[in-house]
PAMIRO-491421 format. One record per atom (N, C-alpha, C, O): residue number from 1; x, y, z. Coordinates in nm, 4 decimals, padded with zeros to 6 digits. Example, Ala and Ser with C-alpha at 12.3 -4.5 7.8 and 13.67 -1.06 7.14 Angstrom:
REC   i        u        v        w
REC   1  01.3190 -00.5690  00.7800
REC   1  01.2300 -00.4500  00.7800
REC   1  01.3200 -00.3300  00.7800
REC   1  01.4236 -00.3319  00.8465
REC   2  01.2850 -00.2250  00.7080
REC   2  01.3670 -00.1060  00.7140
REC   2  01.2900  00.0030  00.7870
REC   2  01.3409  00.1138  00.8039
This chain:
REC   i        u        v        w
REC   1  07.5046  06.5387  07.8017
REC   1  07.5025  06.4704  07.6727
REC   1  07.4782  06.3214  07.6898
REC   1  07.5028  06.2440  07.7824
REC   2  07.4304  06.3086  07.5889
REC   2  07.3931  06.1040  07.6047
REC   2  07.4109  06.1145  07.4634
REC   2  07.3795  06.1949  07.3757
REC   3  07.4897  05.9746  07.4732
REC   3  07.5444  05.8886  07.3785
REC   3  07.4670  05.7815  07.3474
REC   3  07.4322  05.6931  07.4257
REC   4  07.4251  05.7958  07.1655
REC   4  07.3255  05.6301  07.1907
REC   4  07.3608  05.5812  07.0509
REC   4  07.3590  05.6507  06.9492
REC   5  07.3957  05.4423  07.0601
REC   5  07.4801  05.3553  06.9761
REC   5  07.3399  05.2328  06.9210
REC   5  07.3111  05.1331  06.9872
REC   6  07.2869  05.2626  06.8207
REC   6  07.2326  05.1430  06.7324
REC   6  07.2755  05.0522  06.6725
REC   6  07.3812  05.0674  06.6113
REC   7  07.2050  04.9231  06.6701
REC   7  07.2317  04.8250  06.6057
REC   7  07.1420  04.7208  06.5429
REC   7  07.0244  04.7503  06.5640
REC   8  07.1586  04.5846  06.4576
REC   8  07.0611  04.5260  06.4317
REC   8  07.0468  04.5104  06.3327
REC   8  07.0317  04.3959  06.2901
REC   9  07.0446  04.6637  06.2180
REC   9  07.0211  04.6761  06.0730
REC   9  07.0636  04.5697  06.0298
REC   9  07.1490  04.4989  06.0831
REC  10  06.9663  04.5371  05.8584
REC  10  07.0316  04.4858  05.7637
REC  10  06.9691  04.4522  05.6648
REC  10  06.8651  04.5132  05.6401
REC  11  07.0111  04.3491  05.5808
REC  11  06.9306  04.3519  05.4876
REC  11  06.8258  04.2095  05.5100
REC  11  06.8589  04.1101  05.5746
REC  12  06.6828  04.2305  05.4338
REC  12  06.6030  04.1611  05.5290
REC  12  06.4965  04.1287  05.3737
REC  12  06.4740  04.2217  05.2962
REC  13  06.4467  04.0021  05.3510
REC  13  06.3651  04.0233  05.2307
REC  13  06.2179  04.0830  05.2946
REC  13  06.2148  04.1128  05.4140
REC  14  06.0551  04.1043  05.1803
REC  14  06.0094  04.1260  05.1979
REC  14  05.9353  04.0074  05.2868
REC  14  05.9419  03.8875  05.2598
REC  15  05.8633  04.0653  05.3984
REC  15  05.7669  03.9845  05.4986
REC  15  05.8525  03.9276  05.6339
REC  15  05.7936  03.8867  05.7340
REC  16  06.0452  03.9323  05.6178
REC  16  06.1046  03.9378  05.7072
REC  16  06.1061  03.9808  05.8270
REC  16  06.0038  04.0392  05.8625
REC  17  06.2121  03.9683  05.9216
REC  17  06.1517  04.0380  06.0826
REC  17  06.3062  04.0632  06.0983
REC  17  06.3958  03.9802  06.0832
REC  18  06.3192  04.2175  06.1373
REC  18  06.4367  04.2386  06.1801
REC  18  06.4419  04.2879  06.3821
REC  18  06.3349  04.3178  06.4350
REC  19  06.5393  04.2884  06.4451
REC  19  06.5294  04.3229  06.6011
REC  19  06.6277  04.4747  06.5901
REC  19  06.7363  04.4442  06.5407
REC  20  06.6227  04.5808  06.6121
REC  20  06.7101  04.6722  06.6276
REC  20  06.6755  04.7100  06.8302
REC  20  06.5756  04.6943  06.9003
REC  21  06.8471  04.7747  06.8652
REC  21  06.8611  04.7942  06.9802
REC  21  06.9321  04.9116  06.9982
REC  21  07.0234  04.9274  06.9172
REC  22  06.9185  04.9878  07.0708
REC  22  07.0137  05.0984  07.1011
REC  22  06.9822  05.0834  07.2866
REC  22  06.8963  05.0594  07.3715
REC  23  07.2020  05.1373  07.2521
REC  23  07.2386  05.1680  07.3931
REC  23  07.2540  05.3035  07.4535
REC  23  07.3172  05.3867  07.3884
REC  24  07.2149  05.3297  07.5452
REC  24  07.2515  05.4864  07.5820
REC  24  07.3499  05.4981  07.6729
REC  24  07.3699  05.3968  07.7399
REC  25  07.3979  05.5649  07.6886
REC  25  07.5267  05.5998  07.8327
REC  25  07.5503  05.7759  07.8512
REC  25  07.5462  05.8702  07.7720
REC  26  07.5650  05.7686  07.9337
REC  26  07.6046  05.9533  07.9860
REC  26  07.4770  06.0202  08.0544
REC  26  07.4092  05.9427  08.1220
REC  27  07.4476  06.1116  08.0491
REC  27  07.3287  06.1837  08.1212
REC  27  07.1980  06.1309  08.0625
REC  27  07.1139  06.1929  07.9975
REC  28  07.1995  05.9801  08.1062
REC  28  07.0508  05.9322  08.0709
REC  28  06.9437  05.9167  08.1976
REC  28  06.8492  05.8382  08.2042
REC  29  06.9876  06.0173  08.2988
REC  29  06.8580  06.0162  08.4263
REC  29  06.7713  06.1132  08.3424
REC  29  06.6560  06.0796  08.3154
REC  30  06.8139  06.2156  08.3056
REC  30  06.7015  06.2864  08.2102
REC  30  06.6168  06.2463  08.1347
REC  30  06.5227  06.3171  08.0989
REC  31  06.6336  06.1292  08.0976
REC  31  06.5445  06.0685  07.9618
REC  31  06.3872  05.9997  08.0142
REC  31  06.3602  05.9038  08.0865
REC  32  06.3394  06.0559  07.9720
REC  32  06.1965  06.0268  07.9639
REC  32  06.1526  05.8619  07.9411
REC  32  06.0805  05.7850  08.0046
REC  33  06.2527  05.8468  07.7895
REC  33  06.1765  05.7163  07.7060
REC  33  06.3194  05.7515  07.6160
REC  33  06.3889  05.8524  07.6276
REC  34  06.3451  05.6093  07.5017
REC  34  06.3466  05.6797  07.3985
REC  34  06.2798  05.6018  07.2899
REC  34  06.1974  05.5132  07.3128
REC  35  06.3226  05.6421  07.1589
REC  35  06.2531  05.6673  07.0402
REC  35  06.3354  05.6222  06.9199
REC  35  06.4565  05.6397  06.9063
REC  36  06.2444  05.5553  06.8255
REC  36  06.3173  05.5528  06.6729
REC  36  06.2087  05.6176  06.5838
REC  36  06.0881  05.6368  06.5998
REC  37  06.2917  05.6430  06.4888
REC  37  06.2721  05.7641  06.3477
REC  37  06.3201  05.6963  06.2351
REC  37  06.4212  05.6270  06.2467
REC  38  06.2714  05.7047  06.1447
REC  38  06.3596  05.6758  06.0642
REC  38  06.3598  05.7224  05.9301
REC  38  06.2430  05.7440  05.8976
REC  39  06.4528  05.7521  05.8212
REC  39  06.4723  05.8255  05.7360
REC  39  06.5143  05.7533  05.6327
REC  39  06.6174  05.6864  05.6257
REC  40  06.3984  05.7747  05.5202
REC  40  06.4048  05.6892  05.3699
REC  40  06.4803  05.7976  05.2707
REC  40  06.4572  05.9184  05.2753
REC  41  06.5697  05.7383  05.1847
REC  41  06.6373  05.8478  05.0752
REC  41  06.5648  05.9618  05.0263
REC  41  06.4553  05.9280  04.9813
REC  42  06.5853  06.0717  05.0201
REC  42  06.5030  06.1704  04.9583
REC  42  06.3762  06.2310  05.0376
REC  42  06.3054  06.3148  04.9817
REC  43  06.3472  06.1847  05.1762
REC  43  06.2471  06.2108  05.2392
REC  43  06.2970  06.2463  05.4263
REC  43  06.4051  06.2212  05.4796
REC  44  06.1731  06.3106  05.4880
REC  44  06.1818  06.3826  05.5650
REC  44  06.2098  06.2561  05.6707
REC  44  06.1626  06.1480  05.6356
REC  45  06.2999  06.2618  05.8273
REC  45  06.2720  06.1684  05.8970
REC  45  06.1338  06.1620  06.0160
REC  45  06.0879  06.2518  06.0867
REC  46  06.1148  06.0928  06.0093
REC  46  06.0032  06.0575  06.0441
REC  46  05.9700  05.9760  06.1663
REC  46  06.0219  05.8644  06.1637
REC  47  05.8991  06.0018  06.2697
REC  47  05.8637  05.9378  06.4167
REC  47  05.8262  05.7349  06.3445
REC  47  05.8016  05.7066  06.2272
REC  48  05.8339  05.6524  06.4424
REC  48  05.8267  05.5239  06.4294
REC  48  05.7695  05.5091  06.5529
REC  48  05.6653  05.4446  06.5644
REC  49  05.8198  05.5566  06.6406
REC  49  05.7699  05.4575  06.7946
REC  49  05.8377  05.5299  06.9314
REC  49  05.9433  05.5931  06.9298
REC  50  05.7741  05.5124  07.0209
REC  50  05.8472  05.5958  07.1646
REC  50  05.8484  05.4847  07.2403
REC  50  05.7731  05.3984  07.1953
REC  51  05.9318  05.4404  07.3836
REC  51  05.9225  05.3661  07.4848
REC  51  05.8987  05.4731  07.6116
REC  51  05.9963  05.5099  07.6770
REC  52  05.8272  05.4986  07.6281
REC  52  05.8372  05.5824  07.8207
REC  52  05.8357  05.4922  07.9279
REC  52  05.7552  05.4126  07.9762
REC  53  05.9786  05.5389  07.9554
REC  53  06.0126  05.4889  08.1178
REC  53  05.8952  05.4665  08.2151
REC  53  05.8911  05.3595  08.2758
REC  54  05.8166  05.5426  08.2311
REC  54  05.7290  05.5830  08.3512
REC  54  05.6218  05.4623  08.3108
REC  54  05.6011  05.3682  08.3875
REC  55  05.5624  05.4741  08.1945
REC  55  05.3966  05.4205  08.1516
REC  55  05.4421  05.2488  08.1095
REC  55  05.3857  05.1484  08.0659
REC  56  05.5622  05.2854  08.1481
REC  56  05.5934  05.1060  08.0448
REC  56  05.5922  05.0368  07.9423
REC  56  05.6055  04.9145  07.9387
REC  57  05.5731  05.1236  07.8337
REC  57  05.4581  05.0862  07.6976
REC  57  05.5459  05.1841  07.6127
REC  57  05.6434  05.2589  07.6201
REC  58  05.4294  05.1263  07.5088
REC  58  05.4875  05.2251  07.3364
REC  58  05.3971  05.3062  07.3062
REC  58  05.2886  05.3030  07.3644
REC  59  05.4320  05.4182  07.1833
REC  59  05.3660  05.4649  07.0965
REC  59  05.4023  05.4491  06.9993
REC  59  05.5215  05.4523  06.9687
REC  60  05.2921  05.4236  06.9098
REC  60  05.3342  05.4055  06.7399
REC  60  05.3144  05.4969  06.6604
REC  60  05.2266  05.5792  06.6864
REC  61  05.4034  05.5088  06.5224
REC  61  05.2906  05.6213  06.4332
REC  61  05.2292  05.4886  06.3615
REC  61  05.2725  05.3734  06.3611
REC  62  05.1110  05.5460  06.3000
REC  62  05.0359  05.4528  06.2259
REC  62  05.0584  05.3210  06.1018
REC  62  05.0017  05.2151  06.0751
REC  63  05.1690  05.3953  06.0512
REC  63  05.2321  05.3277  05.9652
REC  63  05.2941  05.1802  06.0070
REC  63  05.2988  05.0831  05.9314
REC  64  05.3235  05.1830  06.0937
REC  64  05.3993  05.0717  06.1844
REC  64  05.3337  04.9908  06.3390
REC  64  05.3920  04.9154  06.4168
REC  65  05.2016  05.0395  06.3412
REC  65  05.1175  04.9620  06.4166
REC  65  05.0579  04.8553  06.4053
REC  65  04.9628  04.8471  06.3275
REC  66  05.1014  04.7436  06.4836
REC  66  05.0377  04.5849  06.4432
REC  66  05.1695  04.4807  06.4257
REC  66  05.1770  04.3628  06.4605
REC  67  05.2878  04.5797  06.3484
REC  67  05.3981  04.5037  06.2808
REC  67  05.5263  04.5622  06.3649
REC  67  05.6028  04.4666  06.3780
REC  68  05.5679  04.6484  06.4114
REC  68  05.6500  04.6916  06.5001
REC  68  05.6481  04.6757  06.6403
REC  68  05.5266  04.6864  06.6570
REC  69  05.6912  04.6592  06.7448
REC  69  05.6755  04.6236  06.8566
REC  69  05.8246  04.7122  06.9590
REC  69  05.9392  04.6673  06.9573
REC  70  05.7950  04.8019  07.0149
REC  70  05.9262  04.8767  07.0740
REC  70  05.9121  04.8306  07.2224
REC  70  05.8005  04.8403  07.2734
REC  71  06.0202  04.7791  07.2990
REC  71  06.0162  04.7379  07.4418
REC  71  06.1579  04.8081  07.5066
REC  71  06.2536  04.8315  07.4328
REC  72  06.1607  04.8364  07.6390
REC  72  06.2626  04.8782  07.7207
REC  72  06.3040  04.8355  07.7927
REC  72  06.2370  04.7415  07.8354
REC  73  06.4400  04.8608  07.8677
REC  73  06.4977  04.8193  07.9602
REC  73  06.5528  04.9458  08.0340
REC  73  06.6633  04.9984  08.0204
REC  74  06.4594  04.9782  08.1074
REC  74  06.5305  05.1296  08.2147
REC  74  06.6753  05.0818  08.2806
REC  74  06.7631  05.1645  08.3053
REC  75  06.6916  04.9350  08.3074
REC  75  06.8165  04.9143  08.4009
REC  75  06.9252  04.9516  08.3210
REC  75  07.0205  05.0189  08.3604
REC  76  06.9084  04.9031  08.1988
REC  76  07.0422  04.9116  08.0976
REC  76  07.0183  05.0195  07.9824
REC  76  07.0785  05.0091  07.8755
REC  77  06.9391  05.1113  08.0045
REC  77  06.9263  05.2061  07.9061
REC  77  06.8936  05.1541  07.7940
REC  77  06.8619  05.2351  07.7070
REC  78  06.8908  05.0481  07.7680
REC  78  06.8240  05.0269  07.5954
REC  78  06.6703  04.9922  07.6128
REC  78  06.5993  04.9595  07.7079
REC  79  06.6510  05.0152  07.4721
REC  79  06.5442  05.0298  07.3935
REC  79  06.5256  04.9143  07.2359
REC  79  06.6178  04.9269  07.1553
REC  80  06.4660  04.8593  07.2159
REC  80  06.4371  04.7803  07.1257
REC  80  06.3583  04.7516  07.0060
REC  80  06.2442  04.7188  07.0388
REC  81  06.3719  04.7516  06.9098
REC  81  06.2519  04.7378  06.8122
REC  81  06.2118  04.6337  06.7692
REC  81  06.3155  04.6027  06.7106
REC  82  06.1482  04.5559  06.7503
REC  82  06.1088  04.4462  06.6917
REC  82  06.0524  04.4717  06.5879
REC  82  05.9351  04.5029  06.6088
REC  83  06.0829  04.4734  06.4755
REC  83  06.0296  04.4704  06.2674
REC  83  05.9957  04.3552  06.2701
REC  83  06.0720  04.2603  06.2881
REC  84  05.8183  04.3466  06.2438
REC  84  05.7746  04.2011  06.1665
REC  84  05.7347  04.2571  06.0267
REC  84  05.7354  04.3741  05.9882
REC  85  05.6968  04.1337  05.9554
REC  85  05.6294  04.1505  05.8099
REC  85  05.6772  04.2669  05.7547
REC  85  05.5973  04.3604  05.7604
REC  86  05.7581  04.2843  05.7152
REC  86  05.8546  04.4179  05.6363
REC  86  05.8128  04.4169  05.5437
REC  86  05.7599  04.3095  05.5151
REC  87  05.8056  04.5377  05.4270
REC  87  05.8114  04.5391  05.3123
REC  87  05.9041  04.6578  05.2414
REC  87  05.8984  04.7454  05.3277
REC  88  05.9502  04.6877  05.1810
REC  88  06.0339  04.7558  05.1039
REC  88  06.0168  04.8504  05.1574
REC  88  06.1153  04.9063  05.2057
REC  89  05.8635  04.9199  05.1754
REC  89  05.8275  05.0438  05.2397
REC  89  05.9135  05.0927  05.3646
REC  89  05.9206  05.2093  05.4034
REC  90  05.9676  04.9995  05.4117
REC  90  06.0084  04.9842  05.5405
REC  90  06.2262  05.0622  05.5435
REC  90  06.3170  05.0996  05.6176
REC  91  06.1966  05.0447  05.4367
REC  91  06.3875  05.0811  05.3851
REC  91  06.3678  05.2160  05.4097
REC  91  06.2893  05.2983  05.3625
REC  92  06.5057  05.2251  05.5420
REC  92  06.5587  05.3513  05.5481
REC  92  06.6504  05.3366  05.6588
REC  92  06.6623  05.2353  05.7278
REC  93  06.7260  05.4647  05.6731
REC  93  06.8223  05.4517  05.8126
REC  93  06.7492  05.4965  05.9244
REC  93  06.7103  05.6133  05.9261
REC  94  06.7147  05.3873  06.0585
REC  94  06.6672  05.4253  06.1722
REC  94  06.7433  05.4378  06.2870
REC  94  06.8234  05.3620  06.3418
REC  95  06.6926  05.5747  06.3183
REC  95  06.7548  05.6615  06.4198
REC  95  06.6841  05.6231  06.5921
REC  95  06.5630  05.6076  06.6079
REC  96  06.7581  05.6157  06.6765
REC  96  06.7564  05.5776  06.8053
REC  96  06.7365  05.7603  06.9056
REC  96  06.8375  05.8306  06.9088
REC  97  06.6736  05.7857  06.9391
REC  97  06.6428  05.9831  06.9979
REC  97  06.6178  05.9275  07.1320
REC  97  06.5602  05.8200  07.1490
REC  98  06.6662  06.0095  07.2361
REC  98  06.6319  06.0372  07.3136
REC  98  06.4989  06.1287  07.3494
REC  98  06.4832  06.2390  07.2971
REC  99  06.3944  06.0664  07.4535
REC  99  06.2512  06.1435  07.4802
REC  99  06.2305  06.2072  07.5753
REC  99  06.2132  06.1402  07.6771
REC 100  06.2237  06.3279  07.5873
REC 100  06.2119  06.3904  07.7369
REC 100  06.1056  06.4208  07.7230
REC 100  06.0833  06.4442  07.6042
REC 101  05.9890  06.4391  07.8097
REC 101  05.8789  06.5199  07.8301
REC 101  05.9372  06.6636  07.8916
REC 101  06.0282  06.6917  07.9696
REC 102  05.8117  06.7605  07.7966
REC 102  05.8728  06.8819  07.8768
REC 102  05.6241  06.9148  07.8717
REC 102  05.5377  06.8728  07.7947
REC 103  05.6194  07.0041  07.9967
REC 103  05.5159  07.0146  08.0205
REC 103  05.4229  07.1011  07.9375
REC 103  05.4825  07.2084  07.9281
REC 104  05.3158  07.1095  07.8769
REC 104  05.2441  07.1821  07.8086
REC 104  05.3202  07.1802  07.6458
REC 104  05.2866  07.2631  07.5612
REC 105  05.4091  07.0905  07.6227
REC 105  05.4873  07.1284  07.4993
REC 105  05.5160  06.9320  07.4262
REC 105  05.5203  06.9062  07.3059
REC 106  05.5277  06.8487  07.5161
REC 106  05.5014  06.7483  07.4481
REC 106  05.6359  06.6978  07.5004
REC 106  05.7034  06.7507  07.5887
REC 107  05.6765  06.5366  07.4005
REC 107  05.7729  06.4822  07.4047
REC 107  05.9191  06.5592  07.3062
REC 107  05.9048  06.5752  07.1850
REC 108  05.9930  06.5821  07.3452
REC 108  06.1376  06.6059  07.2949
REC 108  06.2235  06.5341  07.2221
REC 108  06.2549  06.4316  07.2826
REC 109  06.2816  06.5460  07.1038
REC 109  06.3676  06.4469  07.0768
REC 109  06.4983  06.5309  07.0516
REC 109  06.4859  06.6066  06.9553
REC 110  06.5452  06.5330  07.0756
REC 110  06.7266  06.6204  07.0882
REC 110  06.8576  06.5584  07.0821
REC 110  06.9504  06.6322  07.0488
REC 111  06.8829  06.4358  07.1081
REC 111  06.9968  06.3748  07.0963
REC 111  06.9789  06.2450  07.0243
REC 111  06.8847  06.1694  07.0481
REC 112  07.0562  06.2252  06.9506
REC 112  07.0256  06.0703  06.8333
REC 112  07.1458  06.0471  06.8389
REC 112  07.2457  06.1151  06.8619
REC 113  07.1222  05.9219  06.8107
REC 113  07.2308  05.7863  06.7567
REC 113  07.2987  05.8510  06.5857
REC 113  07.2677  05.9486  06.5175
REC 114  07.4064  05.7344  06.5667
REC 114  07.4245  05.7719  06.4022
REC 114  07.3241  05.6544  06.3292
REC 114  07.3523  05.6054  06.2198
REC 115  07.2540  05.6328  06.3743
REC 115  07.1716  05.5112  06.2588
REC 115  07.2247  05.3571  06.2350
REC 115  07.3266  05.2944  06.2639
REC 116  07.1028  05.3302  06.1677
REC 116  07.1375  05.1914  06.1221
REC 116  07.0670  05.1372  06.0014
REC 116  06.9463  05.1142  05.9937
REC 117  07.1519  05.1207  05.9137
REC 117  07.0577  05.0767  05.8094
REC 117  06.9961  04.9715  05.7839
REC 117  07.0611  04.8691  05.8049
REC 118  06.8423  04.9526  05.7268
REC 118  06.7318  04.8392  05.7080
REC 118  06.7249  04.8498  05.5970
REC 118  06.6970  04.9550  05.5395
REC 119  06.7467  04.7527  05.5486
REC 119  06.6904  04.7118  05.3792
REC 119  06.5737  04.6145  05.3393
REC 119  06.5897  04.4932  05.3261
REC 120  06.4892  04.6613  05.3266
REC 120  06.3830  04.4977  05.3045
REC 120  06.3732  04.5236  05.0904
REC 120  06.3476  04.6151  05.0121
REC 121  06.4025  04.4144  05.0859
REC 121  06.3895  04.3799  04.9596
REC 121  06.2643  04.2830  04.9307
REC 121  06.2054  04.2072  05.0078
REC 122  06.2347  04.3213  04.7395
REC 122  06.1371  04.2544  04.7128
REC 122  06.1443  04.1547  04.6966
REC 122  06.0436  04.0891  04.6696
């Protein structure tokens, strides 16, 4: 099991820049990378960004490319987000996942944080 503790949220006006961080601890030699998601009221949660250990780098989903920025720290298990230019669109609780690669099947997400909430106002 791995334990991963977010932080950072808050409330942020529109075009603001917020930093979110999560820590991991417990069986994190398994972890691939990890990952934020995040989940707007009434809607499905949704991929944001991956860090992989191995490649050094991010993936984005589209929505958040240009204005998001995710960086790692393999020594200390965290993971980071950087939120620029926010807009309302951007409000929801984001989730911190653990990423495993598994072969012929893709990246994994199986263990999450409890969240953190982002508010960008108009």
């Amino acid at each position: 099991q791995v334990h991963l503790v977010e932080s950072g949220g808050g409330l942020v006006q529109a075009g603001g820049s917020l930093r979110l961080s999560c820590v991991a601890s417990g069986r994190t030699w398994d972890m691939d990378g990890m990952a934020w998601f995040r989940q707007a009221p009434g809607k499905e949660r949704d991929f944001v960004a991956r860090f992989s250990w191995g490649a050094g780098m991010g993936f984005y989903a589209n929505s958040v490319k240009g204005r998001f920025t995710i960086s790692g720290d393999r020594a200390r298990n965290t993971v980071y987000l950087q939120m620029d230019s926010l807009t309302p669109e951007d409000t929801a609780v984001y989730y911190c996942a653990t990423a495993v690669y598994v072969n012929k099947i893709g990246y994994q997400y199986d263990q999450w944080g409890q969240g953190t909430q982002v508010t960008v106002s108009s």
